[in-house]
TORMARMAR-675929 format. One record per residue: residue number from 1; chain; y, z, x of N, C-alpha, C, O in turn. Coordinates in Angstrom, 3 decimals, decimal comma. Atoms other than C-alpha are relative to their C-alpha. Layout:
BEGIN
+-----+-------+----------+----------+----------+----------+----------+----------+----------+----------+----------+----------+----------+----------+
!  nr ! kette !      n.Y !      n.Z !      n.X !     ca.Y !     ca.Z !     ca.X !      c.Y !      c.Z !      c.X !      o.Y !      o.Z !      o.X !
+-----+-------+----------+----------+----------+----------+----------+----------+----------+----------+----------+----------+----------+----------+
! NUM !     A !        Y !        Z !        X !        Y !        Z !        X !        Y !        Z !        X !        Y !        Z !        X !
...
+-----+-------+----------+----------+----------+----------+----------+----------+----------+----------+----------+----------+----------+----------+
//
This chain:
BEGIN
+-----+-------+----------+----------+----------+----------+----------+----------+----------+----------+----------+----------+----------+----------+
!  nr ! kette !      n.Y !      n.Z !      n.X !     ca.Y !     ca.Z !     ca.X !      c.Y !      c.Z !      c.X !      o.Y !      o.Z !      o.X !
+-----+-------+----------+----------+----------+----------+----------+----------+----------+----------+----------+----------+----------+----------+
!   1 !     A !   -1,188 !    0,000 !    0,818 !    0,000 !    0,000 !    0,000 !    1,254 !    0,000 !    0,863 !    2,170 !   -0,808 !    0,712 !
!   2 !     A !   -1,145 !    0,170 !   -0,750 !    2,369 !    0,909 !    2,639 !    0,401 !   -1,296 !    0,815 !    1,552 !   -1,433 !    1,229 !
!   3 !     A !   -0,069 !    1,107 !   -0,494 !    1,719 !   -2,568 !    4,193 !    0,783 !   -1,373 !   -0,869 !    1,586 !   -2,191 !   -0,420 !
!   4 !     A !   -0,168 !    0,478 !    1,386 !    2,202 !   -4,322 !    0,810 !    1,484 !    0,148 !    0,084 !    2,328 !   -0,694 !    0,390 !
!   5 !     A !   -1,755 !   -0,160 !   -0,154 !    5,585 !   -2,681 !    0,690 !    0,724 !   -0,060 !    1,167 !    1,881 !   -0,334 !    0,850 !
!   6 !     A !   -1,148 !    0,326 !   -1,061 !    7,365 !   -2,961 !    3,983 !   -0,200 !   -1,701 !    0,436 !    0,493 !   -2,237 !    1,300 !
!   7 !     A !    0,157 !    1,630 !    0,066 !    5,943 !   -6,993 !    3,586 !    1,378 !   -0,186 !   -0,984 !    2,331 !   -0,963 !   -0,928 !
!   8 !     A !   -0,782 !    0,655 !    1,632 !    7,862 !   -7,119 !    0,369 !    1,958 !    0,621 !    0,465 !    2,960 !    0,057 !    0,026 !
!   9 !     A !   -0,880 !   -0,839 !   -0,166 !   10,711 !   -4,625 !    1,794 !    0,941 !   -1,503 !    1,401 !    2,141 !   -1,768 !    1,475 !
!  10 !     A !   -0,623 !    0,645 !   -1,060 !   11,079 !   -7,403 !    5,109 !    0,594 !   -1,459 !   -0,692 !    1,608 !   -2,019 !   -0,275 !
!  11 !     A !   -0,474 !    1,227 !   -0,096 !   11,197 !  -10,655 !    3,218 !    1,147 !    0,164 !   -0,836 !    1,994 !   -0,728 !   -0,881 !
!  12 !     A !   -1,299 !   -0,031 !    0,807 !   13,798 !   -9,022 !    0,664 !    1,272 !    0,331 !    0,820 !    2,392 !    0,532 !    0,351 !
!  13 !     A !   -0,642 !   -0,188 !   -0,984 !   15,284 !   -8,476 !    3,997 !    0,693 !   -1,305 !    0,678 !    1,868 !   -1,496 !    0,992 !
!  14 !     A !    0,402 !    1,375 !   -0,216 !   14,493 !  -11,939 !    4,996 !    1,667 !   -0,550 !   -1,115 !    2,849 !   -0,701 !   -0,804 !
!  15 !     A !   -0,509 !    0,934 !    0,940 !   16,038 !  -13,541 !    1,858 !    1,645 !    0,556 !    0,187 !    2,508 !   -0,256 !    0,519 !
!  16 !     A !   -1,479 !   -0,469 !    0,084 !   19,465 !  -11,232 !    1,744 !    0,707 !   -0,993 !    1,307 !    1,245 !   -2,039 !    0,942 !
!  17 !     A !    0,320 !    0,858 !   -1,116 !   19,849 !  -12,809 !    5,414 !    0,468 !   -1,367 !   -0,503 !    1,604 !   -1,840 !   -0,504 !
!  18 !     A !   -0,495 !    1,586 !   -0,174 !   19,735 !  -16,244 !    4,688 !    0,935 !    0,072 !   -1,207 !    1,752 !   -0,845 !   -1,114 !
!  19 !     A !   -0,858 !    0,551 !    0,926 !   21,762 !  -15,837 !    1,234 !    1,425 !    0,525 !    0,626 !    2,416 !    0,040 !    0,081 !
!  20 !     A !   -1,089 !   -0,123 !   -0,688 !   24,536 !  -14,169 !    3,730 !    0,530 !   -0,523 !    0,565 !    1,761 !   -0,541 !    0,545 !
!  21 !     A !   -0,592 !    0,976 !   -0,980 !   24,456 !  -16,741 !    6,510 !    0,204 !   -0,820 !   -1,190 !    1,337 !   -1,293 !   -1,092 !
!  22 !     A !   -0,902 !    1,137 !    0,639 !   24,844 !  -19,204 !    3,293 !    1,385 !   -0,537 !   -0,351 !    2,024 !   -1,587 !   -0,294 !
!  23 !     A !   -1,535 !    0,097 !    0,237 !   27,943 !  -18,104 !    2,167 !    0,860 !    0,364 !    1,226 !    2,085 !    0,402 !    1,108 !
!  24 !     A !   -0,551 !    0,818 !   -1,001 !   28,783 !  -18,304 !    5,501 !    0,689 !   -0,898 !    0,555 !    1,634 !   -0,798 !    1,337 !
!  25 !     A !    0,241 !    1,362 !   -0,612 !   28,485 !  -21,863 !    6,033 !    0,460 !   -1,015 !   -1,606 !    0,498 !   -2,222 !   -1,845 !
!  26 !     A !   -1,093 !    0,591 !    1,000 !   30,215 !  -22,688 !    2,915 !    0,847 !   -0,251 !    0,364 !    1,202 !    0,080 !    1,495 !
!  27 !     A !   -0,842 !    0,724 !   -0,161 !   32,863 !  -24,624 !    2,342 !    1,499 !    0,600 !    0,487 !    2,124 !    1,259 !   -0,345 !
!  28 !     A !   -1,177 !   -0,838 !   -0,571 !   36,040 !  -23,371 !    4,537 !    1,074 !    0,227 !   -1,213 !    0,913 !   -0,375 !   -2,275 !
!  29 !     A !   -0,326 !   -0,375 !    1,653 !   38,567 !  -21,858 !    1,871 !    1,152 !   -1,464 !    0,719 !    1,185 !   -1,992 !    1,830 !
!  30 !     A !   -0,868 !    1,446 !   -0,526 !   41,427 !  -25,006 !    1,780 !    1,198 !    0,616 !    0,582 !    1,553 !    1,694 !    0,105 !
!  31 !     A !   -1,344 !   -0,426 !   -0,783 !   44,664 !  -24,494 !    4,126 !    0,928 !   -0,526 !   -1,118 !    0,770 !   -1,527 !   -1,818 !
!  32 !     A !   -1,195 !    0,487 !    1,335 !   48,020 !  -24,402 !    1,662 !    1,016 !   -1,134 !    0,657 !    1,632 !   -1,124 !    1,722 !
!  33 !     A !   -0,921 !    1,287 !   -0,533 !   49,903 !  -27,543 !    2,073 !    0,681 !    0,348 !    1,461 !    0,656 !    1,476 !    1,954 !
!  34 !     A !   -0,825 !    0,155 !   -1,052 !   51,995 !  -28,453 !    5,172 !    1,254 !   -0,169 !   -0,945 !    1,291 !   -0,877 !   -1,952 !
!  35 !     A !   -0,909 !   -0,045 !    0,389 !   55,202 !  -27,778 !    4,358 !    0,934 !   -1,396 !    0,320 !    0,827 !   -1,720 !    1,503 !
!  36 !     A !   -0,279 !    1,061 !   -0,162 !   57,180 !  -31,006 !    4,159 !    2,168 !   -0,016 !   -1,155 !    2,462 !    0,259 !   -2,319 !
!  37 !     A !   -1,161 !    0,951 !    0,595 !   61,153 !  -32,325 !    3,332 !    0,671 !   -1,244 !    0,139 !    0,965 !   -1,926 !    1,121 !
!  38 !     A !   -0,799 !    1,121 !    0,092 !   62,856 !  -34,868 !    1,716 !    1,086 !   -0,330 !    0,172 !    2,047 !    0,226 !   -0,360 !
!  39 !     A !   -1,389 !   -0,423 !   -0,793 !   65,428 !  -36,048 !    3,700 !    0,558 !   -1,508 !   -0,648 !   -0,349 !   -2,142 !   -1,186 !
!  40 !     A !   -1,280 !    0,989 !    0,705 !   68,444 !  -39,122 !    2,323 !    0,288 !   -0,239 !    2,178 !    0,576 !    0,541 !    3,086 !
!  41 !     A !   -0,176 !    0,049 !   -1,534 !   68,550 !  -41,201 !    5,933 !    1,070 !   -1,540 !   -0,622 !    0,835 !   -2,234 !   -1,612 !
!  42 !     A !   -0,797 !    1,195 !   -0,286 !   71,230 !  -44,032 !    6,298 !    0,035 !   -0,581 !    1,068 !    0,400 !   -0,131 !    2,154 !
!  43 !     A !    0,493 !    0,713 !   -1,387 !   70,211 !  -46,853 !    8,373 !    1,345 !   -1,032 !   -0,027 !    2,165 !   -1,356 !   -0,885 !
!  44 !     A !   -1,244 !    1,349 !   -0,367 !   72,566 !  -49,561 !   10,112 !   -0,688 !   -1,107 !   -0,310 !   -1,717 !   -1,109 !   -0,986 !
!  45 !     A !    1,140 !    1,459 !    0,288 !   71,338 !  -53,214 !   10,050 !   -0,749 !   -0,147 !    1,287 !   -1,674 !   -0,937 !    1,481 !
!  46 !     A !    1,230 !    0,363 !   -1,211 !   69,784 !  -53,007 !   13,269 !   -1,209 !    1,209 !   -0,452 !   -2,055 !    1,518 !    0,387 !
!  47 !     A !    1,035 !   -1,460 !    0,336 !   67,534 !  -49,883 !   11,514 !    0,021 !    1,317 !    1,098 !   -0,940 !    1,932 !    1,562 !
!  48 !     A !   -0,044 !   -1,265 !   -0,884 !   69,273 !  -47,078 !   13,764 !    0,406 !    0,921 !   -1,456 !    0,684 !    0,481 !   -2,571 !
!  49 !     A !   -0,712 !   -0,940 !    0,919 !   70,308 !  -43,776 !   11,869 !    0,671 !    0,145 !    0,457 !    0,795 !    0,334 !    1,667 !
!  50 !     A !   -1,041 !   -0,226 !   -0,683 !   73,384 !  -43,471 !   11,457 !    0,660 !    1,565 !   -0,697 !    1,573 !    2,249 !   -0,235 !
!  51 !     A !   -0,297 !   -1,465 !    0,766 !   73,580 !  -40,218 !    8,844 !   -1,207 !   -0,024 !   -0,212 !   -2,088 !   -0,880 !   -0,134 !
!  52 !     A !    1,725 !   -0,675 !    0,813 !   70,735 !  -37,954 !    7,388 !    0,429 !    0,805 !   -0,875 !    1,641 !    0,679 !   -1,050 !
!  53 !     A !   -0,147 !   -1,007 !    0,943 !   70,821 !  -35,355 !    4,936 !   -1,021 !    0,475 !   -0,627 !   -1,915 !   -0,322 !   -0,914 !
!  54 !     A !    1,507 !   -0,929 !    0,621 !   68,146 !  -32,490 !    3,296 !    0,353 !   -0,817 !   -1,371 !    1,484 !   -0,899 !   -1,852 !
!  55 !     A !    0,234 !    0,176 !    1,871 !   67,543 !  -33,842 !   -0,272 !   -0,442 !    1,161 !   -0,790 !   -0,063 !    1,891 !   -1,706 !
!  56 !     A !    1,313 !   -1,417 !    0,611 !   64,710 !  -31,468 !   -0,795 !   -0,498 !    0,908 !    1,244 !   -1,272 !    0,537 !    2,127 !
!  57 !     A !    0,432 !   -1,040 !   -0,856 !   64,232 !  -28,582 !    1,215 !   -1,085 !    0,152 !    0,135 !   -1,582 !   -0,261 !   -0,913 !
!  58 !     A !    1,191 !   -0,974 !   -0,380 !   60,966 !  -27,015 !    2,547 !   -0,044 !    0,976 !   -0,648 !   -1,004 !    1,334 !   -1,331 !
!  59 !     A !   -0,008 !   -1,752 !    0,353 !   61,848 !  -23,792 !    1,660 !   -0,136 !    0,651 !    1,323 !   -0,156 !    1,875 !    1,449 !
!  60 !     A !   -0,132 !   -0,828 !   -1,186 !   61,739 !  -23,262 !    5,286 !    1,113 !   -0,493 !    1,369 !    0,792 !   -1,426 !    2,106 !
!  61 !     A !   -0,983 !    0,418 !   -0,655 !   65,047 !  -23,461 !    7,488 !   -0,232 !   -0,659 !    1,505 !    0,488 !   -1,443 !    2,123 !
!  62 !     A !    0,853 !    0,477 !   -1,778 !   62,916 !  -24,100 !   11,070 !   -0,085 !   -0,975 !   -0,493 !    0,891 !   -1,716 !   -0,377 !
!  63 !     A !    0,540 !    1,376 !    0,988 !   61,221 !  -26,897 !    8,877 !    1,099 !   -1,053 !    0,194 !    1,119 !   -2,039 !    0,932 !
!  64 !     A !   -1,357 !    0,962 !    0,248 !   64,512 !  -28,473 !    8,029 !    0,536 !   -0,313 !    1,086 !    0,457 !   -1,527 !    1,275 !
!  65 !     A !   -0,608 !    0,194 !   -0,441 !   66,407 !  -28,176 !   10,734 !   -1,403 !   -1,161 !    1,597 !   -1,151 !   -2,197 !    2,212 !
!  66 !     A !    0,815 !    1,573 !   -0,647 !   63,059 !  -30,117 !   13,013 !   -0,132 !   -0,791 !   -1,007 !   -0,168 !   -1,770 !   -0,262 !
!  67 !     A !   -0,017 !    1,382 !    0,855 !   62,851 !  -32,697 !   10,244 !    1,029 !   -0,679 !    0,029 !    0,866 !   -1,892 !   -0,096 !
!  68 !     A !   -0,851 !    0,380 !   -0,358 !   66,313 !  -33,171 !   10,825 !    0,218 !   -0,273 !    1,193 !    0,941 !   -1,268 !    1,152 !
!  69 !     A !    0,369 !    0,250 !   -2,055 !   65,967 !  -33,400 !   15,207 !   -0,489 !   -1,306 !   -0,114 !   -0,005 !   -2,353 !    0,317 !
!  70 !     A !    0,942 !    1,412 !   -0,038 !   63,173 !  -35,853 !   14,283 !    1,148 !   -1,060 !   -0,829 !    1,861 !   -1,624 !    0,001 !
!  71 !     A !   -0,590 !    0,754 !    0,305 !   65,144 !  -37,942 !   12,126 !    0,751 !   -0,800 !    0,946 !    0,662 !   -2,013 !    1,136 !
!  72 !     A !   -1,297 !    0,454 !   -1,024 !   67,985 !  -38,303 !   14,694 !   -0,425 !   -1,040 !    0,746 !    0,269 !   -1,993 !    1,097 !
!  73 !     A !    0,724 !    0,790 !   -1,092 !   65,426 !  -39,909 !   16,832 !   -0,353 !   -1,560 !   -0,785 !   -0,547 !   -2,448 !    0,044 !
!  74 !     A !    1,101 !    0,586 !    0,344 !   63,871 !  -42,468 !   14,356 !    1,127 !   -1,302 !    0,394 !    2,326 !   -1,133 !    0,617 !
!  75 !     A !   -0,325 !    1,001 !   -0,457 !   64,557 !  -46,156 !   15,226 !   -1,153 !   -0,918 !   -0,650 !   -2,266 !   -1,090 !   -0,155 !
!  76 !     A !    1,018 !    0,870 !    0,442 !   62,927 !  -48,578 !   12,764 !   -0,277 !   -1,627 !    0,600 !    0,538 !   -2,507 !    0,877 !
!  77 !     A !    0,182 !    1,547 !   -0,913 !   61,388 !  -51,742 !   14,328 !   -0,173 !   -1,192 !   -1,227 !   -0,364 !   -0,939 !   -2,417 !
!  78 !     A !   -0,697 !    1,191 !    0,887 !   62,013 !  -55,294 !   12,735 !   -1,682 !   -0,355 !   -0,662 !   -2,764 !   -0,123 !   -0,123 !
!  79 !     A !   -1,239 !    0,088 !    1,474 !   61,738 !  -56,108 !    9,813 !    1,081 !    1,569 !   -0,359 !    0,807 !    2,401 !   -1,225 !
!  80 !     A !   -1,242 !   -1,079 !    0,596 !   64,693 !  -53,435 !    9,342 !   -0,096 !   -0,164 !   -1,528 !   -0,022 !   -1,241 !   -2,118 !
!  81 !     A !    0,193 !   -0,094 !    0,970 !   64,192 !  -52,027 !    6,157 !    1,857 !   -0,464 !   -0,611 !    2,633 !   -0,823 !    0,275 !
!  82 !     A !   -0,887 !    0,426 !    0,574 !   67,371 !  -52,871 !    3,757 !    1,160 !    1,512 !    0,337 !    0,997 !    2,711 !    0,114 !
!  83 !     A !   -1,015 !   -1,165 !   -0,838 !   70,916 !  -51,118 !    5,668 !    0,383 !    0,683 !   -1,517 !    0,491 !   -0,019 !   -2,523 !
!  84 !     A !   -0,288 !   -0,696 !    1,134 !   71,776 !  -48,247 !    3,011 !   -0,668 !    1,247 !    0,052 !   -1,083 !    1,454 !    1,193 !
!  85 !     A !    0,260 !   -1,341 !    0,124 !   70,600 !  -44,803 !    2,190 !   -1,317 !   -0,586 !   -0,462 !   -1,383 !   -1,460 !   -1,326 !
!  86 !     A !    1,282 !   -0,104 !   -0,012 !   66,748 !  -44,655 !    2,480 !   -0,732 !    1,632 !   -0,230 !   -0,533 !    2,696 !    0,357 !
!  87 !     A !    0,704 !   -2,329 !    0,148 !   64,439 !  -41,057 !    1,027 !   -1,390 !   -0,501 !    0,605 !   -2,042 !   -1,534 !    0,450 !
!  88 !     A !    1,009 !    0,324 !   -0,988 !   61,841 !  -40,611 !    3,447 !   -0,087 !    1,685 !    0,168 !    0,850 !    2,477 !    0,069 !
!  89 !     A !    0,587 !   -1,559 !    0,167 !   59,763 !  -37,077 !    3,729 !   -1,045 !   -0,359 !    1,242 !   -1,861 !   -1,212 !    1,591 !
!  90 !     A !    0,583 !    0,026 !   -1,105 !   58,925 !  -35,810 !    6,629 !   -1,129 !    1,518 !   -0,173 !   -0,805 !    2,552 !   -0,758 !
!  91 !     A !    0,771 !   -1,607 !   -0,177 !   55,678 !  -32,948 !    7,321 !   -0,176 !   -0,019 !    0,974 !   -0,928 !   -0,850 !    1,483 !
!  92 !     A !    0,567 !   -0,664 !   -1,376 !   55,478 !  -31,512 !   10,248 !   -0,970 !    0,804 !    0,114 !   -0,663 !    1,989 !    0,244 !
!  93 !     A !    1,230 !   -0,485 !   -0,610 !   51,719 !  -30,607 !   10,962 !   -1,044 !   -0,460 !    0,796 !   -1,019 !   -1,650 !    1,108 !
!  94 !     A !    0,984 !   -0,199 !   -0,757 !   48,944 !  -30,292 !   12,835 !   -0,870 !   -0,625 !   -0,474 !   -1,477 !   -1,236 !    0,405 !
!  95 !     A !    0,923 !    0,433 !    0,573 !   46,595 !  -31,589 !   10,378 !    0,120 !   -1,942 !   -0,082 !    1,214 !   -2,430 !    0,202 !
!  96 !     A !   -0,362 !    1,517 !   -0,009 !   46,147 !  -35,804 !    9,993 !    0,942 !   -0,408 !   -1,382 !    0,721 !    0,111 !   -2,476 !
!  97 !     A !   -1,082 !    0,197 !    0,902 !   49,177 !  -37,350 !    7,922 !   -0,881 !   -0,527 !   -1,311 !   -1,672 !   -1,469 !   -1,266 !
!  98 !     A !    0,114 !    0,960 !    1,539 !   48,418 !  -38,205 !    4,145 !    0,791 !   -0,705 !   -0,775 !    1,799 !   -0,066 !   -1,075 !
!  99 !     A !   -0,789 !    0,540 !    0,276 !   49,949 !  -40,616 !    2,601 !    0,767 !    1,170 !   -1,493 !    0,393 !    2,175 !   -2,096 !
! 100 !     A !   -0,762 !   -1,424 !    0,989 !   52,708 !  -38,951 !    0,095 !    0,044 !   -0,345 !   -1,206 !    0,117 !   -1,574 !   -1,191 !
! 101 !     A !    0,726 !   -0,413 !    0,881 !   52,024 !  -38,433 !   -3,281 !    1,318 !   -0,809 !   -0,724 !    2,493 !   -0,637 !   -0,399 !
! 102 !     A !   -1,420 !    0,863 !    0,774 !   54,140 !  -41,279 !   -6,124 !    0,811 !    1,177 !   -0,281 !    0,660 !    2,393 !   -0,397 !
! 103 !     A !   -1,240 !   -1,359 !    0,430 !   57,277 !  -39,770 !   -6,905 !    0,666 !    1,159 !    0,468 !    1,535 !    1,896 !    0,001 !
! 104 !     A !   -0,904 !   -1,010 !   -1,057 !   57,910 !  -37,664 !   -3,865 !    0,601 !   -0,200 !    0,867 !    0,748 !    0,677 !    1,718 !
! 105 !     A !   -1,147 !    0,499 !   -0,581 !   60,176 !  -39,459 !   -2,308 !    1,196 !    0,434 !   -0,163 !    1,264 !    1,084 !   -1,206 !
! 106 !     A !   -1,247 !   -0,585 !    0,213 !   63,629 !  -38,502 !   -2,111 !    0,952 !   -1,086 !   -0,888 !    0,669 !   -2,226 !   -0,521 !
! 107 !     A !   -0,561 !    0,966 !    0,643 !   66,118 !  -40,553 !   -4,631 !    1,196 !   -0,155 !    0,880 !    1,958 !    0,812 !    0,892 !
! 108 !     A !   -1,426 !   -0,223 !   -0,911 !   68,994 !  -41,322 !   -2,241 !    1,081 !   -1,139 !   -0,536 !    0,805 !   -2,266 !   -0,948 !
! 109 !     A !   -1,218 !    0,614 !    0,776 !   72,441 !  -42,539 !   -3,447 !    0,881 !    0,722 !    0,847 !    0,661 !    1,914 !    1,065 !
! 110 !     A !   -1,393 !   -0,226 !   -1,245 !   75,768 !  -42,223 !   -0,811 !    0,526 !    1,137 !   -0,936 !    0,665 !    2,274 !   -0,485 !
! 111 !     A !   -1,003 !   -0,659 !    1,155 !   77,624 !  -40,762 !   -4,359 !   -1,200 !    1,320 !   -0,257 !   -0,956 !    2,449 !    0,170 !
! 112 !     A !    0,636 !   -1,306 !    0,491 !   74,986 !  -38,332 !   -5,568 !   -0,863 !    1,058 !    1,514 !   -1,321 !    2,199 !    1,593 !
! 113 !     A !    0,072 !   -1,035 !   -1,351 !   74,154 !  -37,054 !   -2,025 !    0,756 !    0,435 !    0,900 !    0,369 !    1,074 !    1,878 !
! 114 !     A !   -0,919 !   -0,231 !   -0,781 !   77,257 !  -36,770 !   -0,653 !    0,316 !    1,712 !    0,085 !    0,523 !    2,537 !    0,975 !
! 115 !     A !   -0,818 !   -1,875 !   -0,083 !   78,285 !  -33,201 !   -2,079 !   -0,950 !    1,116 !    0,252 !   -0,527 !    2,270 !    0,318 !
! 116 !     A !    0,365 !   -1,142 !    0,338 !   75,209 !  -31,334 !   -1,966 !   -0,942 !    0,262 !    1,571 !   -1,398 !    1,394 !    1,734 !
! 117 !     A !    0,418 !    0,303 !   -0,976 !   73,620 !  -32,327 !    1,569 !    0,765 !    0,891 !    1,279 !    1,845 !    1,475 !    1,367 !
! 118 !     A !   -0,762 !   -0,383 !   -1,069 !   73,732 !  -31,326 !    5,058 !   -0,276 !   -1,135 !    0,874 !   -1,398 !   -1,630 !    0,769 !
! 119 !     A !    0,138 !    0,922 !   -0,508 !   74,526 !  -34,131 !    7,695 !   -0,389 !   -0,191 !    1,345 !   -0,934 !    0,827 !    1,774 !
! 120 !     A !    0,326 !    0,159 !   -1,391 !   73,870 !  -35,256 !   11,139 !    1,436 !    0,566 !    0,696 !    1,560 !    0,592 !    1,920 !
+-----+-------+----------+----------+----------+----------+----------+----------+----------+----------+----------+----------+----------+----------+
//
């Protein structure tokens, strides 16, 4: 009997075991978005920037103010998109870029982004 039971005692030992390492080896929990803003960029006709502006914040001022650095830098190669105020969202992460989701683009207009923006 005592054999009987420390058989039955090891594989319920056994089994706990592997249903522990399972949930283990489950699915990693998901990382919360990369924080990302929509920035109002004004290109020349050669596609330099020549202004920028936050549209849509991050919610995080580090965020903004490198999305704005990067901007400064960007230099579009030919075909130059059309010279004028362009919304373009930038994320700064670590993870591989996804394309961005309809409708999250920034709406950019010279007149309706003039007053509420910050510039280059």
């Amino acid at each position: 009997m005592k054999i009987l039971s420390a058989a039955v005692l090891a594989a319920a030992a056994l089994a706990g075991a592997a249903s522990a390492q399972t949930s283990l080896v489950s699915t990693p929990p998901a990382l919360p978005p990369a924080p990302s803003a929509g920035l109002c960029v004004l290109l020349g006709e050669r596609g330099q920037v020549i202004d920028a502006r936050i549209a849509q914040t991050s919610g995080d001022a580090a965020m903004d103010d490198d999305a704005m650095a990067l901007v400064r830098k960007l230099q579009w190669a030919p075909p130059y998109p059309k010279p004028g105020w362009l919304g373009v969202r930038i994320t700064l992460s670590q993870a591989a870029p996804k394309p961005a989701a309809p409708g999250s683009m920034p709406h950019c207009s010279a007149a309706s982004d003039a007053a509420t923006a910050n510039t280059i």
